[in-house]
N, C-alpha and C positions, 0 to 999 in steps of 0.2 A: 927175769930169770926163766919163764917158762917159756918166751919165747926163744930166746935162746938156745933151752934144753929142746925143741919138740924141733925146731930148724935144722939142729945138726943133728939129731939122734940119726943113727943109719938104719933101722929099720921103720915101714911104715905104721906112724899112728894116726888114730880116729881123726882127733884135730885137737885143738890149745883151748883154750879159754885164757884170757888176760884181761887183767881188770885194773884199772887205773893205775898202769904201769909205766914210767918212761923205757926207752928202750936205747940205753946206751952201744953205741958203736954198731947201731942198724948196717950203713952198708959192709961193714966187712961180715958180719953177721952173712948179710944175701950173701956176699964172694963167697962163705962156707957151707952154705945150706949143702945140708943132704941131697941129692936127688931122688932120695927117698920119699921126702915130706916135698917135693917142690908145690903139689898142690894141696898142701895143709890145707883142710880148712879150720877160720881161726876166728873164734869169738870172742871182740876186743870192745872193751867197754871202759866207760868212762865217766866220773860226777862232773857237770857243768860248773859247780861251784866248788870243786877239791880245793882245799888251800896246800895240800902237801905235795902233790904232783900236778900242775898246771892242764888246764882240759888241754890246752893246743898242744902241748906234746904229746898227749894221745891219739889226737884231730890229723896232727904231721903223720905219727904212724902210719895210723889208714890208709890217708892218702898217698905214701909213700907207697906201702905194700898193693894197695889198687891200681895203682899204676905202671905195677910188676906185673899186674895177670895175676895178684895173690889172692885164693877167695876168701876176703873177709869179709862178716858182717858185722858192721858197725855199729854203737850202741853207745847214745847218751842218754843221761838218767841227770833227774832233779835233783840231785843228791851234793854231798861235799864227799871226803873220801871213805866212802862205806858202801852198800848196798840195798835195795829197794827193793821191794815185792814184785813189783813189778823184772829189775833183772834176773832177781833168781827163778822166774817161770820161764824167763828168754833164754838162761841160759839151760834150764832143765829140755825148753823145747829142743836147742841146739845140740844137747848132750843126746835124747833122743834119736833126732836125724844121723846125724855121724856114729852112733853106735848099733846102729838098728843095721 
């Protein structure tokens, strides 16, 4: 969902955060991005062990949107599908940089 909403918004935002998200119907998603947000940057993360949304559809994201020229930085966690101390400093750092 947020990636969705932050690709097509038409005006520019800071950047997304997604977190253990599959990302249904990605390429038409790209076919409508904004060129607003073309270089979102986009902190996508993910539990290696999630049993509700599989790591490698997160892992395919990435890799997909990297391979666009999209800046994202990528982020696995020891986790299943939830959150670690460790992401919420990565992603406070990341909120940081893009909003600063």
């Amino acid at each position: 969902m947020t990636l969705h909403s932050a690709l097509r918004f038409g005006q520019r935002l800071a950047g997304a955060v997604v977190l253990s998200a599959p990302v249904p119907y990605l390429d038409e998603l790209l076919r409508e991005a904004s060129p607003a947000n073309a270089d979102l940057p986009i902190f996508l993360a993910h539990g290696v062990a999630d049993p509700m949304v599989p790591f490698a559809l997160g892992e395919a994201v990435s890799q997909q949107l990297r391979g666009l020229g999209r800046p994202v930085a990528w982020h696995a966690y020891p986790v299943a599908h939830g959150v670690n101390l460790e992401e919420i400093r990565d992603i406070g750092r990341f909120l940081a940089t893009v909003l600063s």
